[in-house]
mmCIF file of the N, C-alpha and C atoms, coordinates in Angstrom:
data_MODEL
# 
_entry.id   MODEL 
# 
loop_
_atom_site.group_PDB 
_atom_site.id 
_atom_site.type_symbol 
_atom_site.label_atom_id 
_atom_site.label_alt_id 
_atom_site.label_comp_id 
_atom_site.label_asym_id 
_atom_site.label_entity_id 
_atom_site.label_seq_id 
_atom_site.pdbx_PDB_ins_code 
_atom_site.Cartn_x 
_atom_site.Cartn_y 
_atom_site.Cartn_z 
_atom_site.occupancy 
_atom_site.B_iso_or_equiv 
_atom_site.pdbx_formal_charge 
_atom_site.auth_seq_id 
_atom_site.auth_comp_id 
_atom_site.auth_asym_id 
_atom_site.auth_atom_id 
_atom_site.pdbx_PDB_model_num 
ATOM 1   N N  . UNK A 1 1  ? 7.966   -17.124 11.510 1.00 0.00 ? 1  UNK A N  1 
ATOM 2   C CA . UNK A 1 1  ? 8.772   -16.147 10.804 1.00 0.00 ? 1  UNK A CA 1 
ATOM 3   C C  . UNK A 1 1  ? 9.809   -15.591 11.768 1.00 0.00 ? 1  UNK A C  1 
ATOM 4   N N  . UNK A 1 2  ? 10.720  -15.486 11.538 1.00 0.00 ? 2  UNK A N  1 
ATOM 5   C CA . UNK A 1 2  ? 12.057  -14.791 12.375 1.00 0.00 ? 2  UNK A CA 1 
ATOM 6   C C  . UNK A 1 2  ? 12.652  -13.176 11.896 1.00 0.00 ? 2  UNK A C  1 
ATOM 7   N N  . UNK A 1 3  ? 13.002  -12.900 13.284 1.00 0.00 ? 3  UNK A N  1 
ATOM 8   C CA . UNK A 1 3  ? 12.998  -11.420 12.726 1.00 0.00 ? 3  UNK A CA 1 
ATOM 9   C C  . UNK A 1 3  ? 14.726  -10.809 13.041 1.00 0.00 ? 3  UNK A C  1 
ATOM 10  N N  . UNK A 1 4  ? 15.501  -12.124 12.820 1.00 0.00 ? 4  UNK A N  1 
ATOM 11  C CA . UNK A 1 4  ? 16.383  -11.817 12.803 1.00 0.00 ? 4  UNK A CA 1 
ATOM 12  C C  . UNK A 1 4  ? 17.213  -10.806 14.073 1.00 0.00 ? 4  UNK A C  1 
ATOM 13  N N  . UNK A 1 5  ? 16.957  -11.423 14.955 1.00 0.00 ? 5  UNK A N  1 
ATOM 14  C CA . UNK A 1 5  ? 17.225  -10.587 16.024 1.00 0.00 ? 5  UNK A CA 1 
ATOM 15  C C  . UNK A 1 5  ? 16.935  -9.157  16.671 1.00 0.00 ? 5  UNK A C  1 
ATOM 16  N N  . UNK A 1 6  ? 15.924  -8.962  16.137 1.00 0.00 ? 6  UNK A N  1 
ATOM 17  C CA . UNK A 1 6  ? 15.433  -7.790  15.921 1.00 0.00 ? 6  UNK A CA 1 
ATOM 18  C C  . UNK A 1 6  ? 13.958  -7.606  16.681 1.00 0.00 ? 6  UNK A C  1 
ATOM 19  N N  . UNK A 1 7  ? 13.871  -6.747  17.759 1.00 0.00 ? 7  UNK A N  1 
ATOM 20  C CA . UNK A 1 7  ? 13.008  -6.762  18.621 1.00 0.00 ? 7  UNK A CA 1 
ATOM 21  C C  . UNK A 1 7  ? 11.800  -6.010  17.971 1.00 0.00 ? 7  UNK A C  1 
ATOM 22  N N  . UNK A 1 8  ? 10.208  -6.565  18.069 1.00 0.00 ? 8  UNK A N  1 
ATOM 23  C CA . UNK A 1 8  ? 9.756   -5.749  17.504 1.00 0.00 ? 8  UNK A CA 1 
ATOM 24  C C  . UNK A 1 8  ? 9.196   -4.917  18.348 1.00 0.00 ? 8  UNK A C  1 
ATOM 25  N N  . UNK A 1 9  ? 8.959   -3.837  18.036 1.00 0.00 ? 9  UNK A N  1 
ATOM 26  C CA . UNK A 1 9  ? 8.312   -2.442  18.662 1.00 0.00 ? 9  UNK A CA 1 
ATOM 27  C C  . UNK A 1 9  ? 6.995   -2.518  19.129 1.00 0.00 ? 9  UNK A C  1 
ATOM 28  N N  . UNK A 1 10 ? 6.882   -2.053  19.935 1.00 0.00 ? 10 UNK A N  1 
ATOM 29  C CA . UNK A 1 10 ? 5.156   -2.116  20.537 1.00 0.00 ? 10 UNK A CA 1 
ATOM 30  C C  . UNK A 1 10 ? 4.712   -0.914  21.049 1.00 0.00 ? 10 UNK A C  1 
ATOM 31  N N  . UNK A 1 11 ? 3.521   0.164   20.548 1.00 0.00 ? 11 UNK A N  1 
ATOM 32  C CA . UNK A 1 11 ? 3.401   1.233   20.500 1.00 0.00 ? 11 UNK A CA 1 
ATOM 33  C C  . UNK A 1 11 ? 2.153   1.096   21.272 1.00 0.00 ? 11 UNK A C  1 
ATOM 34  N N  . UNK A 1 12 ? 1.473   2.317   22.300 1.00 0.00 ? 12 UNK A N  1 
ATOM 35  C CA . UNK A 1 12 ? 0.585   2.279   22.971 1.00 0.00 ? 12 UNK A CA 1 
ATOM 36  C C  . UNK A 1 12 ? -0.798  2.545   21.896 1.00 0.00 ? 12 UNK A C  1 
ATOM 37  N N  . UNK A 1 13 ? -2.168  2.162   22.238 1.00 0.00 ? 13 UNK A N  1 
ATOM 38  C CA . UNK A 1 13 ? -3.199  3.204   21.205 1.00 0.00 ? 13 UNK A CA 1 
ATOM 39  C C  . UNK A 1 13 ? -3.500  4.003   21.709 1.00 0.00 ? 13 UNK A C  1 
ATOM 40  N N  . UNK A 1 14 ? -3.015  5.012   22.527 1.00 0.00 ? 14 UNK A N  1 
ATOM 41  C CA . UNK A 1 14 ? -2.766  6.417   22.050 1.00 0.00 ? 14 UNK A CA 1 
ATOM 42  C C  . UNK A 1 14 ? -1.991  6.855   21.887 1.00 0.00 ? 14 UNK A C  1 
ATOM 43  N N  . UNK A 1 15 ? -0.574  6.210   21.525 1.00 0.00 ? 15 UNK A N  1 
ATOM 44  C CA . UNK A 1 15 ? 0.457   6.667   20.366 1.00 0.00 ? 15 UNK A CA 1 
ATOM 45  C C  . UNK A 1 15 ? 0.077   6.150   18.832 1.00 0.00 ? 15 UNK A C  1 
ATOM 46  N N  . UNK A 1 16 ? -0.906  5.620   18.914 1.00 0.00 ? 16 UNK A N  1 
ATOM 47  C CA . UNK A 1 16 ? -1.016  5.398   17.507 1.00 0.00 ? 16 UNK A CA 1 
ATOM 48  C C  . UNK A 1 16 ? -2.392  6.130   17.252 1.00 0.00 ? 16 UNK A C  1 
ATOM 49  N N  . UNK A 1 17 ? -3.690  6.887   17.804 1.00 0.00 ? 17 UNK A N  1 
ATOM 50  C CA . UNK A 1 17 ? -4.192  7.312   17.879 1.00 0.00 ? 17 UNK A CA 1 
ATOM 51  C C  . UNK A 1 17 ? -4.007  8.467   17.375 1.00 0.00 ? 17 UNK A C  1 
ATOM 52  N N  . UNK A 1 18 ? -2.619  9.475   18.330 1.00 0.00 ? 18 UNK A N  1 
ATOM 53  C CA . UNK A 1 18 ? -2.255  10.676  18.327 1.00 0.00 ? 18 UNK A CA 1 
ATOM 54  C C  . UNK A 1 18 ? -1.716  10.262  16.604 1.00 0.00 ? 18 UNK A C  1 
ATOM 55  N N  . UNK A 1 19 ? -1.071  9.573   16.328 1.00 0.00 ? 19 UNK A N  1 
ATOM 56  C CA . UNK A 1 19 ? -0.275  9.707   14.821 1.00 0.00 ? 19 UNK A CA 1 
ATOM 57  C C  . UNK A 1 19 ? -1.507  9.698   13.564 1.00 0.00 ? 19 UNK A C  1 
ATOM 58  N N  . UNK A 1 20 ? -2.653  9.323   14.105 1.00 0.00 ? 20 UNK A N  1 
ATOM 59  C CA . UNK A 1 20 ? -3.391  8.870   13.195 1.00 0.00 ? 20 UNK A CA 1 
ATOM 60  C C  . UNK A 1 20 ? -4.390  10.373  13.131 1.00 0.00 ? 20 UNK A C  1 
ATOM 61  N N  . UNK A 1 21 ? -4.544  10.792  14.029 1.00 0.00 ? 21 UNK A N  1 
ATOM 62  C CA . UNK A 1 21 ? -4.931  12.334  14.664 1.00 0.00 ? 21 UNK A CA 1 
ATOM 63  C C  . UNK A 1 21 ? -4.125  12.972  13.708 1.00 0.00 ? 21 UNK A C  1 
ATOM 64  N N  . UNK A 1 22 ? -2.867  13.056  14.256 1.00 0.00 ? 22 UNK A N  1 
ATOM 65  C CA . UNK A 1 22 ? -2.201  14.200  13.292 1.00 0.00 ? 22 UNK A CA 1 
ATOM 66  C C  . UNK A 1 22 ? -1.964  13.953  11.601 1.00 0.00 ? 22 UNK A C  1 
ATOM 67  N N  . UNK A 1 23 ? -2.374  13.222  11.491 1.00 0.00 ? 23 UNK A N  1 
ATOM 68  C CA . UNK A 1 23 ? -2.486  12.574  9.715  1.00 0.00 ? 23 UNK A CA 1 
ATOM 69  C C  . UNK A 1 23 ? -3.878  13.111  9.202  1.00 0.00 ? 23 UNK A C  1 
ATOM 70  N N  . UNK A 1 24 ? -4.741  12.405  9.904  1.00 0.00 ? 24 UNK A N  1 
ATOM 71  C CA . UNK A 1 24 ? -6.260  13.144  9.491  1.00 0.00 ? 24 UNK A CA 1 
ATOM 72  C C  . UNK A 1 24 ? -6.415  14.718  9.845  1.00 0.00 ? 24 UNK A C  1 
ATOM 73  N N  . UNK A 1 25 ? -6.468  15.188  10.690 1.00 0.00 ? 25 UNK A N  1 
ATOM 74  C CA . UNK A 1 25 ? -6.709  16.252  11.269 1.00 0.00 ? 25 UNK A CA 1 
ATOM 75  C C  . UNK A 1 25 ? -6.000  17.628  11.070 1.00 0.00 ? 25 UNK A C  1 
ATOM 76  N N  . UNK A 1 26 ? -4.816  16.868  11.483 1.00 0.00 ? 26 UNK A N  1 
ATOM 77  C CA . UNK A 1 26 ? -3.787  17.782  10.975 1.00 0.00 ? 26 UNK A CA 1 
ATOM 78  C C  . UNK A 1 26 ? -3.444  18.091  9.404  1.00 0.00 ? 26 UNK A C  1 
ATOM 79  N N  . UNK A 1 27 ? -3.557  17.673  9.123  1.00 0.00 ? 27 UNK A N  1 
ATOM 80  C CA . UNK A 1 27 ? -3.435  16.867  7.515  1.00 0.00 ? 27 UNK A CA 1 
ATOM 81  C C  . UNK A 1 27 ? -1.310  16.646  7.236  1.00 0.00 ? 27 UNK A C  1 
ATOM 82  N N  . UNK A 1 28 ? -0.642  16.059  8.164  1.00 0.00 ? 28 UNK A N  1 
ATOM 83  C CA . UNK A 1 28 ? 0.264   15.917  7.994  1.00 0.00 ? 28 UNK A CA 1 
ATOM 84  C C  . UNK A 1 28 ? 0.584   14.803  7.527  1.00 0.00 ? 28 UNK A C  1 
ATOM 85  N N  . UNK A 1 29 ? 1.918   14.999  6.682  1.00 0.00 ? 29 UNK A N  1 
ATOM 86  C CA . UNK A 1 29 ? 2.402   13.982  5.572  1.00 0.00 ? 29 UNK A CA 1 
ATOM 87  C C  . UNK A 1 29 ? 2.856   12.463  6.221  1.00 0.00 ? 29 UNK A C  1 
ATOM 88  N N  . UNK A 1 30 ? 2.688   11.223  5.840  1.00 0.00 ? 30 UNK A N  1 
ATOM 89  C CA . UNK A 1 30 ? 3.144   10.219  6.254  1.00 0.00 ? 30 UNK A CA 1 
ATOM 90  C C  . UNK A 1 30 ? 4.567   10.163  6.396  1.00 0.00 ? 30 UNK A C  1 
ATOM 91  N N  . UNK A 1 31 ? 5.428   10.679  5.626  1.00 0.00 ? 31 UNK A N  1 
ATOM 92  C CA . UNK A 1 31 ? 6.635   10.840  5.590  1.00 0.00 ? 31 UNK A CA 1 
ATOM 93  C C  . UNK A 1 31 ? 7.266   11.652  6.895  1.00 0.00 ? 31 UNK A C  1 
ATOM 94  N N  . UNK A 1 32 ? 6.421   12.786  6.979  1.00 0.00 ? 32 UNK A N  1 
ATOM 95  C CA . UNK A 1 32 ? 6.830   13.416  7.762  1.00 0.00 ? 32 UNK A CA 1 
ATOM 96  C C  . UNK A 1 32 ? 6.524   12.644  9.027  1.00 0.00 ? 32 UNK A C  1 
ATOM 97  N N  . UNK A 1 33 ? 5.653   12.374  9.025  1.00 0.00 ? 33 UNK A N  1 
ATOM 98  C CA . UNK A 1 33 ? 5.266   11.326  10.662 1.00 0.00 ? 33 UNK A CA 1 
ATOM 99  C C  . UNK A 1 33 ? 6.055   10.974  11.006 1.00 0.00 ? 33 UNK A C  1 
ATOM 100 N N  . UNK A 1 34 ? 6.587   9.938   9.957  1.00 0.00 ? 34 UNK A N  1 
ATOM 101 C CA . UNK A 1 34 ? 7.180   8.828   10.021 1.00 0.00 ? 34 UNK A CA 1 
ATOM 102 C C  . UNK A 1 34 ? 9.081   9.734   10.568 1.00 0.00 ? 34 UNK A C  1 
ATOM 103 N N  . UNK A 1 35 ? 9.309   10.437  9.790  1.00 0.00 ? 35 UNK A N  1 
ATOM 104 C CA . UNK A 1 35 ? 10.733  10.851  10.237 1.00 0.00 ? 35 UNK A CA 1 
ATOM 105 C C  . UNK A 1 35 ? 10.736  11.868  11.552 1.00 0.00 ? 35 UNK A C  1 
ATOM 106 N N  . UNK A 1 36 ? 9.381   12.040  12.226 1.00 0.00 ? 36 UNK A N  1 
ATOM 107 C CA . UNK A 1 36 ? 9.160   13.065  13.218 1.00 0.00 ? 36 UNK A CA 1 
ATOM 108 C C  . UNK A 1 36 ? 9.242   11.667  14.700 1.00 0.00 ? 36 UNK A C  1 
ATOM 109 N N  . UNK A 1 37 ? 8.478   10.789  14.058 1.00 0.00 ? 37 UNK A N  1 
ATOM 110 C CA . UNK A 1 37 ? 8.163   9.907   15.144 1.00 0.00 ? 37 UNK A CA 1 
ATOM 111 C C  . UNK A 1 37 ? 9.016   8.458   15.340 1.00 0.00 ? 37 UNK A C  1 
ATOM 112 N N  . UNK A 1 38 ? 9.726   8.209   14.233 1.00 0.00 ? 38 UNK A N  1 
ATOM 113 C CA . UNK A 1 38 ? 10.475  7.265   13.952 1.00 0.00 ? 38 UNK A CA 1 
ATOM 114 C C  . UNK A 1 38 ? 9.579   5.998   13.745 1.00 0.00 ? 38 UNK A C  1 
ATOM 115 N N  . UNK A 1 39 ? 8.420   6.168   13.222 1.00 0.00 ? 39 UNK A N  1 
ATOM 116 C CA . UNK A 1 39 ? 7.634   4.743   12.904 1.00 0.00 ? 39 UNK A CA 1 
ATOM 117 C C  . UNK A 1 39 ? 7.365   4.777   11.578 1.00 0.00 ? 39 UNK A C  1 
ATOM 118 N N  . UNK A 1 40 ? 7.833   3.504   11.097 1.00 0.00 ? 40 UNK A N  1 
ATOM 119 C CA . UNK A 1 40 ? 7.461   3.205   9.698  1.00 0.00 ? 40 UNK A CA 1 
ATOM 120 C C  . UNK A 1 40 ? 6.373   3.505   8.900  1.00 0.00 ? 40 UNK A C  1 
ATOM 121 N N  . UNK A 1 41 ? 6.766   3.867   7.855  1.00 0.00 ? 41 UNK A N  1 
ATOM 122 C CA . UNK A 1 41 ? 5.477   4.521   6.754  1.00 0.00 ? 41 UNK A CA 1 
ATOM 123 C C  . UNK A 1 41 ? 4.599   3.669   6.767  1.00 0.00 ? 41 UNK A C  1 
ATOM 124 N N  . UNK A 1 42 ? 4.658   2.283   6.235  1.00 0.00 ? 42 UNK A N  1 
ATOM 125 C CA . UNK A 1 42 ? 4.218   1.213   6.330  1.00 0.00 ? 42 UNK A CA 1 
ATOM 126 C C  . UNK A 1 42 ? 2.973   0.728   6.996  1.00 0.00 ? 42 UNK A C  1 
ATOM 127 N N  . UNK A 1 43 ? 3.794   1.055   8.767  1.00 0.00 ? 43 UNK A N  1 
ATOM 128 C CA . UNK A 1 43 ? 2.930   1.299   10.098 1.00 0.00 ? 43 UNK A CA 1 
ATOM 129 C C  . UNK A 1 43 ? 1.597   2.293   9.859  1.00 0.00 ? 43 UNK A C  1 
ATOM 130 N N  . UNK A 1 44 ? 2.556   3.381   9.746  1.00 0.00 ? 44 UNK A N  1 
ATOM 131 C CA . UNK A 1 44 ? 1.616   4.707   9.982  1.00 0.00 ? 44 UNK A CA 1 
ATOM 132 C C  . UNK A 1 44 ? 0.112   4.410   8.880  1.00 0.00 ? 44 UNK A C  1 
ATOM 133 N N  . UNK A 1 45 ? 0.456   4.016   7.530  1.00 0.00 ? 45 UNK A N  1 
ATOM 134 C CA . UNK A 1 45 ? -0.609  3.969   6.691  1.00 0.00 ? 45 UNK A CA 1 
ATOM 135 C C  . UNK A 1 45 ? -1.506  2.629   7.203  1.00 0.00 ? 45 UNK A C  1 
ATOM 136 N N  . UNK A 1 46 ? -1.293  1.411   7.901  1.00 0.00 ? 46 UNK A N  1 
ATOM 137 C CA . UNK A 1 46 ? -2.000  0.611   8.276  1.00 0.00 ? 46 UNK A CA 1 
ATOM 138 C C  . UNK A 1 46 ? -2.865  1.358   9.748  1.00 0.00 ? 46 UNK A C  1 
ATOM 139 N N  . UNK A 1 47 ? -2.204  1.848   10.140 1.00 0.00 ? 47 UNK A N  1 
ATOM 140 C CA . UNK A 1 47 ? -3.052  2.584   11.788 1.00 0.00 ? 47 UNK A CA 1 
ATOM 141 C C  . UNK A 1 47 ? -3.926  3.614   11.053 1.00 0.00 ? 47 UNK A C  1 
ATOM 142 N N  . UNK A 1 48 ? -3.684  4.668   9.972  1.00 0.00 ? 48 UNK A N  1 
ATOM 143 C CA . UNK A 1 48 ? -4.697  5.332   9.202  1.00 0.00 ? 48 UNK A CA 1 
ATOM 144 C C  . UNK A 1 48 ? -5.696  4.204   8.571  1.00 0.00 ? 48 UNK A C  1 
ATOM 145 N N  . UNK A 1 49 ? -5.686  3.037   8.640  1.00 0.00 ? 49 UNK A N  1 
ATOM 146 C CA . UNK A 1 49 ? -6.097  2.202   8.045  1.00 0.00 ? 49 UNK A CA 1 
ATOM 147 C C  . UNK A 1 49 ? -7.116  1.888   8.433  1.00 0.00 ? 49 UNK A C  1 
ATOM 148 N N  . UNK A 1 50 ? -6.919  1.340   10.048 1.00 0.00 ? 50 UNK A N  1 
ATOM 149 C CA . UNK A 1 50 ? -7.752  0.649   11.175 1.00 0.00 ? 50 UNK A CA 1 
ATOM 150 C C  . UNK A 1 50 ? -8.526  1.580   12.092 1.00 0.00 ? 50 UNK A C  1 
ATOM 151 N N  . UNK A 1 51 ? -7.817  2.860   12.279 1.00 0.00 ? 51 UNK A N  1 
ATOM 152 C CA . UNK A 1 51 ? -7.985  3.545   13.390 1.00 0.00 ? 51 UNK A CA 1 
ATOM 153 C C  . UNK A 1 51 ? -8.929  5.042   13.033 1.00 0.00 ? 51 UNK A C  1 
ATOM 154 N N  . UNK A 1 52 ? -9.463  5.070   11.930 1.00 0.00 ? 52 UNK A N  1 
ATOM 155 C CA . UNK A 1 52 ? -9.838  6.481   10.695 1.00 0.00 ? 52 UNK A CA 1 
ATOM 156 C C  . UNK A 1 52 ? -11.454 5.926   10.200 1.00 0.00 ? 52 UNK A C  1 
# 
């Protein structure tokens, strides 16, 4: 699959930890994550996914 020149992102797990923290815990909105942290909604609901 090609991604069109487009580098993909690679996030540490405890940046995805902390996002998944502040989703559960915090009880903050995916949306908001997502426009606070600049990672895709997409993302964020698969790491609540794996990581919860």
């Amino acid at each position: 699959m090609f991604n069109h020149g487009k580098k993909q992102k690679s996030y540490t797990p405890e940046f995805k930890q902390q996002i998944v923290d502040l989703r559960i815990k915090a009880g903050k909105g995916i949306t908001e994550l997502s426009n606070e942290y600049g990672v895709p909604k997409g993302t964020i609901s698969t790491w609540v996914k794996l990581l919860s």
